[in-house]
C-alpha positions, 0 to 999 in steps of 0.5 A: 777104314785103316785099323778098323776094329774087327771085334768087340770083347765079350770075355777073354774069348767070346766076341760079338763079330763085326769083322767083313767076311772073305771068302778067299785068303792069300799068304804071301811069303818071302818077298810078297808082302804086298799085291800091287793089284789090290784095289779099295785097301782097307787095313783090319787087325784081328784078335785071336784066343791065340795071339795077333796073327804075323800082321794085320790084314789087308782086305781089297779086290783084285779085279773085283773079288775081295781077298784077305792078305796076310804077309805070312812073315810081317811087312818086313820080314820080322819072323823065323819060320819057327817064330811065324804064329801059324795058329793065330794067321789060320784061326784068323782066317776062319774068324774073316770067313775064309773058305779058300788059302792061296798060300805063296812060298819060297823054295829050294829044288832038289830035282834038276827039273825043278830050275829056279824062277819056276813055279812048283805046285805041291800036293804032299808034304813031309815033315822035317821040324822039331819045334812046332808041336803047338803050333801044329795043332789047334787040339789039345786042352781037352779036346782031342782031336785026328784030322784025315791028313793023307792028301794034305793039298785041296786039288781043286785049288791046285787045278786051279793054281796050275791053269792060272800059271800057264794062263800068265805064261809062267812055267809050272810043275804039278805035283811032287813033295814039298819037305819042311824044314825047321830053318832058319839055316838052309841044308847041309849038303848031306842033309840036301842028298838025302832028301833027293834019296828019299824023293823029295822035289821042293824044301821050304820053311813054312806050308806044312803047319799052315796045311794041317791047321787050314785042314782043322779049320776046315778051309781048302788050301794050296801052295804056290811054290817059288823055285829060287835055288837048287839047295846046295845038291847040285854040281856046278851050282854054288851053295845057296846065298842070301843074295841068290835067293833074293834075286830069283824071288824077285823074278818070281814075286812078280808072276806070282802076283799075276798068278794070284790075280788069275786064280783068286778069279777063277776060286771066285767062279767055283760052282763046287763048294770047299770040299773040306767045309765038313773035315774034321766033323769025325775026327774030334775023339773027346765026346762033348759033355767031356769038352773044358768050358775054356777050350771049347770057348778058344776054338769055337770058331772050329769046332762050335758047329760040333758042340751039340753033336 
């Protein structure tokens, strides 16, 4: 089953799918590159108009819920989180039939409350990048498109997220705002000030061109996020080392793996549908007879439903 092919090329972009549709998908982050629980292991690679996704994906069952695991930054570590190819890993999703992301991250806090090994589950988040204008949208090209963007966070899956961290035992915060940041290197301690100022309560690297392209792709997504330092803001706390980080996220990965375990089940027992199956359904301003051939063939996968409408 190793390297199946998921695929057979028609032209550059139409395809015949043979691929195993999942429902649900887990982006592991910093340190979860694997998830021990996974049972029947099958390793696919999937193609996209936008390049190879971070890595080929792991399809198994946890507890008898097949998921689709993608290591969002390669089994071993070999992307920047500008270099991570968002576009590809969420296009790739939706090929596999991905309705929900359970999207794992590691962060820093910027609340005292906030203490390292706990688990945060954002539901806003604010931008601080500066070069990941392509990788923030799959428009363009022909085909504009404004997607709703006020509650970037699906809230059933947080509800979810939330009930599966006190189900482990692990401490876990709802709510708050996670700052994206461009990286790779971590805040200056002006820079960790200002966003406490502003109300910020978490700082990563990663969830937010991952938030706005599942939302154009119309699937529901979370963030699981690892508290493994308080930036460089707090007083008495030493300034953020690579060794710091990497022992808190080792406590960490392991509840997260729990959590994931918990919440893939409870995502599998949904009664409701993915509320954001219709999102961009009014937000594709080009009218279709406008649409270049070539475009409309790259993001077929989004927006073919809207084709004829």
């Amino acid at each position: 089953m190793y390297g199946r092919p998921l695929c057979i090329w028609v032209d550059k972009y139409e395809r015949l799918f043979l691929m195993e549709q999942v429902q649900i998908g887990i982006i592991g982050g910093s340190g979860l590159y694997q998830m021990p629980e996974l049972q029947n292991m099958r390793e696919q690679k999937v193609e996209t108009p936008f390049g190879d996704p971070s890595d080929a994906f792991i399809i198994g069952e946890l507890e008898g819920v097949t998921v689709a695991f993608l290591p969002r930054h390669a089994r071993g570590h070999k992307f920047l989180p500008t270099e991570v190819p968002y576009r590809a890993n969420i296009y790739a999703m939706k090929l596999l039939g991905v309705e929900y992301i359970l999207s794992v991250s590691a962060v820093g806090s910027l609340q005292e409350q906030y203490a390292p090994t706990a688990m945060v589950i954002p539901d806003q988040f604010f931008d601080r990048t500066r070069a990941r204008a392509k990788e923030s949208t799959f428009f363009g090209e022909g085909i504009v498109g404004h997607v709703t963007f006020a509650h970037p966070v699906c809230s059933e899956l947080g509800d979810i997220l939330e009930a599966s961290c006190n189900s482990v035992g692990v401490k876990n915060h709802r709510g708050g705002t996670y700052v994206c940041m461009e990286g790779p290197a971590f805040s200056t301690k002006a820079e960790s000030n200002l966003y406490r100022q502003w109300g910020m309560d978490i700082i990563g690297m990663t969830n937010l061109q991952e938030a706005k392209l599942a939302r154009e792709a119309e699937i529901a997504y979370a963030t699981l996020a690892l508290v493994t330092d308080y930036d460089c803001w707090y007083e008495g706390h030493d300034d953020v080392t690579v060794d710091m980080v990497i022992e808190y996220l080792n406590k960490n990965v392991r509840n997260a793996q729990l959590i994931l375990t918990d919440a893939v089940q409870k995502v599998a027992a949904k009664e409701t549908p993915n509320q954001y199956r219709d999102a961009i359904k009014n937000a594709i301003f080009t009218a279709t007879d406008h649409w270049p051939a070539e475009t409309a063939k790259k993001l077929e996968a989004i927006v073919g439903k809207y084709a004829s409408k």
